[in-house]
N, C-alpha and C positions, 0 to 999 in steps of 0.2 A: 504494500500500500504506500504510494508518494503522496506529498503532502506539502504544499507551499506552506503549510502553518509551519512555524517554528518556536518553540515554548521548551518548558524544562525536561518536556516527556516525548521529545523527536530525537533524535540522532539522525545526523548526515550521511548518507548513502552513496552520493555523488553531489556535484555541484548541483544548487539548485533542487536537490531531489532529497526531502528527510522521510522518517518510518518513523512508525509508534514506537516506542520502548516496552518489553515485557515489564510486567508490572514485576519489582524486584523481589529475591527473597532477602533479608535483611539480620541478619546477627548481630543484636543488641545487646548480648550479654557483654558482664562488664566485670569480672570479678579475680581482685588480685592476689597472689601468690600467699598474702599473709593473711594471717588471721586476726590482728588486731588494727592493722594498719593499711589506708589505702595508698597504692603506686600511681607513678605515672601512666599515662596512656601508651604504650607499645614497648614498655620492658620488658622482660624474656619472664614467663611463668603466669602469664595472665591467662584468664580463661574465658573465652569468648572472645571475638571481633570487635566491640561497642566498646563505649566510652561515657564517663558522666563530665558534665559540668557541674563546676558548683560557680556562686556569683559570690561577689567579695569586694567591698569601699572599706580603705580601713586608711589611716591615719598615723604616725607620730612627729613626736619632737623632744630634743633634748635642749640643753645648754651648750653655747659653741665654746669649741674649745681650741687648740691653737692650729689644729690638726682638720681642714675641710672635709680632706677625703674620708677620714676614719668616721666626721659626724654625718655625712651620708652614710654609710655603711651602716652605723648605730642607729639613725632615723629607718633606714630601709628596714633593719632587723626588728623594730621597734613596730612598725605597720603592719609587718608580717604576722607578729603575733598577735596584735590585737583583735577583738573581733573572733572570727573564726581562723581558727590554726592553722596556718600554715607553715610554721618556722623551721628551721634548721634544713630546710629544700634547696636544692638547686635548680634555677625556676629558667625555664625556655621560655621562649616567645612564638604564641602563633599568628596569624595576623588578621581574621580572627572570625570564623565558623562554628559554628554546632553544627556539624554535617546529617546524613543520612544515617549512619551508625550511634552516633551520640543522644545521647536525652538529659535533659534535666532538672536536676535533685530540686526539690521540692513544685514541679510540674508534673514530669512526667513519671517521674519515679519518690514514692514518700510525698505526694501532694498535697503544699498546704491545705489547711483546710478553708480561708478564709477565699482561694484559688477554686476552691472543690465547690463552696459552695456558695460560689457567685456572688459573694458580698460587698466587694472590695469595688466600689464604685473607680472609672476612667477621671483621670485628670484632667482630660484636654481628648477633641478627636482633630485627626488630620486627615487631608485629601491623599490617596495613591493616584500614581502616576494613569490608573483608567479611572477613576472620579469615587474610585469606592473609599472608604472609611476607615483609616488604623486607628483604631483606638489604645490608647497611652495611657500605663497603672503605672501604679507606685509598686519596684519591686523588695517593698520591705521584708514582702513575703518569702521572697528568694533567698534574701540575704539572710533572714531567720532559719528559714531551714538551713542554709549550711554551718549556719555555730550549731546546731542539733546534732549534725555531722559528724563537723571535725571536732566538737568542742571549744573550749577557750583556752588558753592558756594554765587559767587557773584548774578547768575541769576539761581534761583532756578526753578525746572519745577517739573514734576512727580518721583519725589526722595522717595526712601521706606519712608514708613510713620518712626518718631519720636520715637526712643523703639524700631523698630521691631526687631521681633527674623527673620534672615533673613539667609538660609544655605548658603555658595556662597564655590564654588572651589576655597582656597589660597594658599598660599605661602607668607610667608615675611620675612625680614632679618633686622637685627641693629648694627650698629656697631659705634664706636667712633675714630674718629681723633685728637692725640694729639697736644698740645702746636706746634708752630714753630719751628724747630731745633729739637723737641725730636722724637726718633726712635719708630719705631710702635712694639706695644708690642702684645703678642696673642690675641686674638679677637678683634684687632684694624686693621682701613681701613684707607684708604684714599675716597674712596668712597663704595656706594650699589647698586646694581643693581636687579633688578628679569622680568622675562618673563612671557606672558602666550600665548600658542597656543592652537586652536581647530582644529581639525581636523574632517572631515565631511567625513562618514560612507557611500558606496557607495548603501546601502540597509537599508533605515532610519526606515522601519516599521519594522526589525527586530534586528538591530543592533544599537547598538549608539554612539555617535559620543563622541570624547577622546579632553579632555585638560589634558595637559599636564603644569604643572605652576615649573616655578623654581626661584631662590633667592640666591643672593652671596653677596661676598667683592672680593672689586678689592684693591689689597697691593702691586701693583708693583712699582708704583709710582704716582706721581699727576697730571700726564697726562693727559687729558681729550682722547686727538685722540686716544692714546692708547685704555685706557678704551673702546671705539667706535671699534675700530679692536676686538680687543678681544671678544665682544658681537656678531659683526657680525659674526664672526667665529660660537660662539657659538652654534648658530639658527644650524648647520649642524648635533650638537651633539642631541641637543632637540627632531628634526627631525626623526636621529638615534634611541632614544627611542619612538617614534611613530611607527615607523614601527615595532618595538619590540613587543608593546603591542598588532597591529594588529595581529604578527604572532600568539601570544599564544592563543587569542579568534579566531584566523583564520576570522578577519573582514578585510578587503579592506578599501581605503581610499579613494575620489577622490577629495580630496585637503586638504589643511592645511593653516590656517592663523596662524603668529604668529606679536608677536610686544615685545617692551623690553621697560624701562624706566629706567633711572639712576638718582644718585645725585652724587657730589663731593664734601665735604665736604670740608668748610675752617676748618682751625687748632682752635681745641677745639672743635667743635659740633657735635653732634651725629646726624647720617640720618639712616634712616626706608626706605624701598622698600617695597612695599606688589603686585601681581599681585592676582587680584578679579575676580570672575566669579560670581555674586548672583544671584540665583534662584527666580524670584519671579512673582505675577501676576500684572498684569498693572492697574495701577489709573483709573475709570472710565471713567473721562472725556478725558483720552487719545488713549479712543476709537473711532473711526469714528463712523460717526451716520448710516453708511448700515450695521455696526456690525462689531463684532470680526473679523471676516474672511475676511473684507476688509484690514487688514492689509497687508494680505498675496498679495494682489494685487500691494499695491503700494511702491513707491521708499521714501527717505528720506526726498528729499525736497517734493513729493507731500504731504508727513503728515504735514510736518512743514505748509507747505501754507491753509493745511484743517485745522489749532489749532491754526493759525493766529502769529506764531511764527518766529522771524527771525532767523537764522543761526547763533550759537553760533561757529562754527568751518571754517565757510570762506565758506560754501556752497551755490551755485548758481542755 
């Protein structure tokens, strides 16, 4: 069958000439080598073809000290923990898909519940590139199920194993706050910020789904509400290059989570924003005992209640 249509679901045959695509069989399993600890996505001893995301805005800041490079390093280490765990990784960069293989932790797999059960009213809706409707949530929800996940620092759970080489979609930014009284010089903030949104692909077996991750300084003044106006604003722009990237692949969208996280620096410290997406497969024992595929069944607290866990983020 030829087909001047061209969409996500042709392939090219010859010039000019495309075919339907068999509708695929697809291996979501995602489940890594250890039993207490999730991996990266494609290290040796994983089971299954698939992959999770988890979402992650995390923040810090220290006091500078005489050493730039080291107080990057200590602000990078200092984001990483906080929030949901990701510390002591060695963190790749993808550039930045949830493909046909992958799902995500608190969506698709362990779905909140406030996601489950349609509560969580749009922020904003926007046009797609054919006149249809993305509608824009707040992904609080994301980012709570993955401190569920990985834990926090202080309450650790199925966090990437210790070492791992782990890819994840980033973005981060550093900047420094000088002395009290003195004027901010180039590359100096008063505070950092970054976001990440995903955006979910209205045809998953043949298209994938878009993060979008972004990273700044805010130099206008040491306003915190400011700061907050100005982000929320922001999410319109983010947005804006979402449907950008739909039109060039010609993919649809039929929603977008996004979320932001900031610091404000007091005078002298330097703070780090990174917003994380890591690709990796899930810790054994954070598997239900009917299997993989029972994830896809339940909500966030039902996992927590099957692993005998309590609510690290206030869920009921």
């Amino acid at each position: 069958m030829t087909s001047e249509k061209r969409d996500n679901r042709m392939v090219a045959t010859s010039l000019g000439h495309h075919e339907k695509m068999r509708t695929p069989h697809i291996d979501r399993t995602a489940i890594s080598p250890y039993d207490q600890w999730c991996d990266g996505y494609g290290m040796p001893g994983a089971y299954g073809n698939g992959y999770v995301n988890v979402l992650k805005v995390s923040c810090g800041a220290v006091d500078k000290t005489k050493d730039a490079l080291i107080d990057r390093i200590v602000t990078y280490d200092k984001a990483e923990c906080a929030d949901a765990y990701v510390g002591q990784i060695n963190m790749l960069t993808a550039s930045s898909f949830n493909g046909v293989q992958g799902q995500i932790w608190g969506h698709d797999l362990a779905v909140h519940d406030d996601i489950k059960s349609g509560s969580i009213e749009p922020l904003f809706t926007v046009k797609q590139f054919d006149g249809s409707d993305l509608k824009v949530f707040d992904a609080k929800p994301l980012i709570q199920a993955g401190i569920e996940l990985f834990g926090t620092d202080a309450d650790r759970r199925y966090h990437p194993a210790p070492g791992a080489h782990v890819i994840c979609a980033n973005k981060g930014v550093v900047a420094y706050r000088p002395k009290e009284g003195q004027p901010l010089k180039d590359g100096e903030a008063y505070g950092v910020w970054c976001f990440i949104a995903i955006s979910l692909t209205t045809d998953p077996d043949y298209a994938a789904n878009l993060f979008i991750e972004d990273a700044g300084t805010w130099t206008e003044n040491d306003s915190e509400q400011d700061l907050i106006n100005f982000l929320d604003e922001r999410r319109k722009e983010i947005v804006w290059s979402v449907v950008e990237c739909g039109n060039d692949s010609g993919v649809l969208f039929d929603r977008t989570y996004i979320a932001y996280n900031y610091v404000m620096m007091k005078p002298n410290q330097i703070g780090n924003a990174i917003t994380v997406g890591p690709y990796v497969t899930l810790a054994k024992d954070a598997i239900p005992s009917e299997g993989f595929g029972k994830l896809n069944d339940m909500t966030i607290t039902e996992w927590l209640k099957d692993q005998g866990f309590q609510s690290l983020t206030g869920l009921k």
